[in-house]
Structure formats: C-alpha cells, structure tokens
N, C-alpha and C positions, 0 to 999 in steps of 0.2 A: 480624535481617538478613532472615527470610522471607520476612515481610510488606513489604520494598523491592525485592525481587528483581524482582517483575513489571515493578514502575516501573523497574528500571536495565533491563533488558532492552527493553524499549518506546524509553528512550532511544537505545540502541543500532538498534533498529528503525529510527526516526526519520532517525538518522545513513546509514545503511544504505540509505534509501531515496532519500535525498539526492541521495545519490554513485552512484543508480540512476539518476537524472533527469538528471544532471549529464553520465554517459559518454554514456547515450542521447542525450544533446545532440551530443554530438563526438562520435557515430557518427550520426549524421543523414544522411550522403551514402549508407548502407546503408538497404535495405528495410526499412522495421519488421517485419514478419511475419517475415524471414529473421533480423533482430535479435534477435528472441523466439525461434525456433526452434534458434540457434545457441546462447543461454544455457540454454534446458532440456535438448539438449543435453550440454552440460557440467555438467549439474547431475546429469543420469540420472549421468553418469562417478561422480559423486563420490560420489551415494549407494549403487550398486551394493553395493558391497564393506558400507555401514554398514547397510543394507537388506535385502541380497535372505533374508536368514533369515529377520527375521521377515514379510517379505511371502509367503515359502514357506510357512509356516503360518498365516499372516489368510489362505488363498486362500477358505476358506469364508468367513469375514467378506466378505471383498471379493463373492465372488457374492452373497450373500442382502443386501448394504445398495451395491448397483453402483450405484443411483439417486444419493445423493448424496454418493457416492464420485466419480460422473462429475459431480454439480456444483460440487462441491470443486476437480477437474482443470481442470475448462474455465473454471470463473472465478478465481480466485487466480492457479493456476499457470499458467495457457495464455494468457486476452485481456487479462487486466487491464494488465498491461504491453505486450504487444501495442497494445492501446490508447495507453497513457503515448507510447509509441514515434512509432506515429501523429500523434498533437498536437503531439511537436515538432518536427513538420515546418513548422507553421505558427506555435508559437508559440515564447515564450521560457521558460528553464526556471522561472524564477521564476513566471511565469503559470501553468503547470503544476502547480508547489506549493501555491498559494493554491488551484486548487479542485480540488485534490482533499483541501484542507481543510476544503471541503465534507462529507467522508465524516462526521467527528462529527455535524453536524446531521442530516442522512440519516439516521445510523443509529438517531441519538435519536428523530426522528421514524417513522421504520418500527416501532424496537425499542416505542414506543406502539402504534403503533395494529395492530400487529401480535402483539405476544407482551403485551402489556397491563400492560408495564413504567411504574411510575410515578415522576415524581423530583419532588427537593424545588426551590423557586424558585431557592433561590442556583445551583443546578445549570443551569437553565434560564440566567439571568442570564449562565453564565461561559462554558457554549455562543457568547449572542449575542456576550458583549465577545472571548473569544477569535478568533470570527470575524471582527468588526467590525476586530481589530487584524491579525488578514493581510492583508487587504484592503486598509488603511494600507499594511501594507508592500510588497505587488505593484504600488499606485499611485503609489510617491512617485517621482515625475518622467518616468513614463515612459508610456508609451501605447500601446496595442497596435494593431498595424496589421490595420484591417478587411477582407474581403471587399467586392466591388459586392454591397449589399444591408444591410451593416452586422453582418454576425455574419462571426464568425472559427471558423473549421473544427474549427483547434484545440479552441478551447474547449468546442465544440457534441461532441467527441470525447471530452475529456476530462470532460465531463458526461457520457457514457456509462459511461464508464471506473469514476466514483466509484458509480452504481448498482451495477454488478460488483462490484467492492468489497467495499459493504453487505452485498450477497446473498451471497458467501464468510462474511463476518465472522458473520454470520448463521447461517449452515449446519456453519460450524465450533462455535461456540457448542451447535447442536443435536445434532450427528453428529459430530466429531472423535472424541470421546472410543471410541468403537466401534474406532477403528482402532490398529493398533498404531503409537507415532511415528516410525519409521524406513521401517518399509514399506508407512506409510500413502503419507508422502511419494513412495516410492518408486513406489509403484503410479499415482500422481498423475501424477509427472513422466514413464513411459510414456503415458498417456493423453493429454498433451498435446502431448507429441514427433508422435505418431499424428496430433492436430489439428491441428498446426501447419505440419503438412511438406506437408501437398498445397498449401495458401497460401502458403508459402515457395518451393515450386517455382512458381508459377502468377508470383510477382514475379521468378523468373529466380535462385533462390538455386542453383543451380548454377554458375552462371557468375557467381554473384560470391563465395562462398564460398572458390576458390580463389586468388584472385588479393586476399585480406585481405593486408594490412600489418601487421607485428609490432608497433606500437599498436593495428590496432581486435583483432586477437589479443587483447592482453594488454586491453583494455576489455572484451570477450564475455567472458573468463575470470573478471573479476570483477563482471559479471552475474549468468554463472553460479554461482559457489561462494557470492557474498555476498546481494545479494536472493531469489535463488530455492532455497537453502539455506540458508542461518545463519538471515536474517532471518525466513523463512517456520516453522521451527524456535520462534525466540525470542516472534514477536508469536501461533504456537499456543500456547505456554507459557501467555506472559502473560494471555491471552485465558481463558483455562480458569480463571485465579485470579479478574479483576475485571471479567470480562463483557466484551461485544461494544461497549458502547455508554463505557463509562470506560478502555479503552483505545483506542477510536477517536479520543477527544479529543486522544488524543497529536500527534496526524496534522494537529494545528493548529501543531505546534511544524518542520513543514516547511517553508513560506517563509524562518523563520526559519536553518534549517541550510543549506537551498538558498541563501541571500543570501550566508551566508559564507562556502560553497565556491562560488560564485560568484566572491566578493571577491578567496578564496584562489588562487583555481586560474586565473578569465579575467581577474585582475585588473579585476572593477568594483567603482566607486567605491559605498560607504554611507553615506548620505545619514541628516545628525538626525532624520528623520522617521521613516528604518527604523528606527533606534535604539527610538524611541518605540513603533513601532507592534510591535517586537518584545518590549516590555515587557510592553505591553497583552495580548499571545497569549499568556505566561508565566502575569499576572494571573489569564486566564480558565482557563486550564489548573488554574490552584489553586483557584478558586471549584467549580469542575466535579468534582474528585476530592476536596474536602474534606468531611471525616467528619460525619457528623449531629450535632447537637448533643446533648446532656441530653435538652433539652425534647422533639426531635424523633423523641428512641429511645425516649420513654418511651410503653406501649401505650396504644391511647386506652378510652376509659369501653367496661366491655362492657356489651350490651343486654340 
C-alpha cells in the first residue's frame, strides 16, 4: 500500500484543485487578491492550533534557510492562486485547467535543463499525448473569447501562474524537507497573509469583506481549509516520494475533473470528444509514470 500512497494522494490533489477553480469561478464577482487573501486567511486559523509548536522550535530553521522559506510562501501559498483567481476573470474554468496542465511539461523541461534530470522516451511520448489530450478536451466545441489584438488576458496570466507553480514544485523538492510539516506550512501561510493584505486592501477588501454572503462564506472557507491545507499537505507528501516532475503529471488529469464538476455542479453538457480526449490524458499519465523496464534498469557496459 506505500508505494500507492503518493499516487492516491495526488489523486485527491487533483480533485482538490478542481473544486479550487470551480468556487474561484462562482466567486469571480470578488477581487482576486482579496479571494486569496481571505483563503490564507482561514488557512493560518486552521493550522494555528496543528503548527504553532513546532514552528516555535524550527524558529532557527526558519532564520538560517528564510530565503526559500520566503519562496515557498510567495509562490505556492500566496500568488499562484492569486493568479488562478485573476484568469478567471477573463476566462472559463475549464480553459484554466488545461494550462495549467502545462505545469508537467514546464517542470520536465526546467527539471532538464536545470537540475540535469534525465527521462526515458516512453516518458517523453506520455508528457506529449497527455498534453495533446487536454487540449482535445478544453477545445471540443467551444472557443475562447479573445481580446482586440488576439490574446486573452486570461491565459497570458495563467501562463504566469504555471511558471510559479514550477518554481514552488521545484524549491519544495530542494528545500522542504528542512522544515518541519506543520510549522513549515505554518510559517508560509504568515508570510503570505503579510503579502497579500496590502493588495487585498489596495482592491478595496475592506469594503467588501464585510458585506460577503453566506455562500461566498462558505466558498472562502473551502479554499481555505482544502486547497491551501489538505492539498498543499498532500502534493508536499507526495512530491518528497516521486519527484517534482512525476507528480506534476498528475496536473494533466485536471480538465479532466474540472469537466465533470463542471457537468456536475453548472450543469454543462460532455461532449464524445471530451470523453475521448479524457482517455487520452489518462493514457499519457500512464506512459509518464510507468516503471523502466528489465532492459532499461539494467546498468550499461563500464568503461
């Protein structure tokens, strides 16, 4: 059961992040920055009580490794959704899933030419098809409304958004492990509450924080508690057993969950193509994370 742990957790991840794109969508009449602000927020509430011990003694960890402790804080926990938040103001959530199914490739590509990770072709090949199949499924019948000049805002944001991403995935891979898990978190979700709030005030989150409605209430509160704790939680786990760049891949199987709480929740319709193209993502997902063979473990001629 150990060795699937990582992968049901990443499922859950997946899930988790879904249903992050999904409220952020039906909280879209809120500021983004005050949307982010309001979920870390609730997230400091929750890990208080499961944190503040052991952040009270990482306090030396946290000074002597602050560097990327604070880049931990400001990309995972602070813009990255911030960002997400941004894009769907201009786009739809499904658009939104598909790239930041971008992240696998990113992170394949950087975790190259950056930390001098190598992978075998079938890996390569399940990258392209799982990509190739979101992309089926964000385009089957539908079309994204452009800006005068031809690019959508959106997207040109949430291309930002999956860079962050990367750089998190990245830096957790490098530098997590140094921290203790509750009050690593802990000391995070400070640091971003701090970044978020003079931009949450500058959008006017004063004056619209009190006057929320007991839905986007209850939508911020499962921002708060589920993407920016459980799942932040679950994909450092995971991340620390099968690397930055095999559990990025997961992050293909998001059009895929966003379609059907899509289906589920706005009632829209699934089209035989999404069907299809959500096969395809599964496919490459399994080429991507499948075990080397014999031939491929075995060491080559030494010199």
């Amino acid at each position: 059961m150990r060795p699937l742990r990582p992968h049901l957790f990443l499922l859950l991840v997946v899930a988790i992040f879904s249903g992050n794109i999904l409220v952020g969508k039906a909280l879209e009449d809120l500021p983004p920055f005050t949307i982010s602000m309001g979920r870390v927020a609730i997230a400091l509430v929750v890990m208080l009580p499961l944190g503040w011990h052991q952040a009270r003694q990482g306090w030396p960890v946290f000074r002597r490794h602050w560097r990327p402790l604070l880049g931990l804080a400001l990309s995972g926990v602070a813009f990255f959704n911030a960002l997400i938040y941004a894009a769907l103001k201009f786009t739809s959530p499904t658009n939104v899933a598909i790239i930041e199914s971008l992240i696998p490739v990113a992170t394949l590509l950087l975790s190259v030419l950056l930390l001098g990770e190598r992978f075998r072709p079938l890996q390569w090949v399940g990258v392209v098809v799982s990509l190739g199949g979101a992309v089926l499924v964000i385009t089957a019948g539908k079309r994204v409304e452009l800006v005068p000049g031809g690019v959508n805002p959106g997207d040109l944001i949430m291309g930002l958004a999956v860079l962050v991403w990367v750089g998190y995935s990245l830096m957790v891979k490098e530098h997590m492990a140094r921290f203790p898990r509750y009050g690593g978190l802990l000391a995070m979700l400070v640091i971003a509450n701090l970044a978020l709030a003079p931009i949450a005030l500058l959008e006017g989150a004063w004056q619209v924080l009190p006057r929320l409605s007991s839905a986007e209430l209850a939508g911020l509160g499962y921002l708060g508690i589920f993407p920016s704790v459980v799942a932040l939680l679950l994909y450092n786990n995971a991340l620390a057993d099968i690397g930055p760049t095999r559990a990025a891949i997961y992050l293909n199987l998001l059009p895929v969950f966003t379609m059907l709480g899509a289906w589920w929740w706005l009632g829209d319709t699934i089209l035989a193509v999404q069907v299809v193209g959500s096969l395809v993502v599964i496919g490459g997902v399994w080429c991507t994370l499948s075990p080397p063979s014999r031939r491929e473990r075995a060491p080559g001629p030494s010199s």
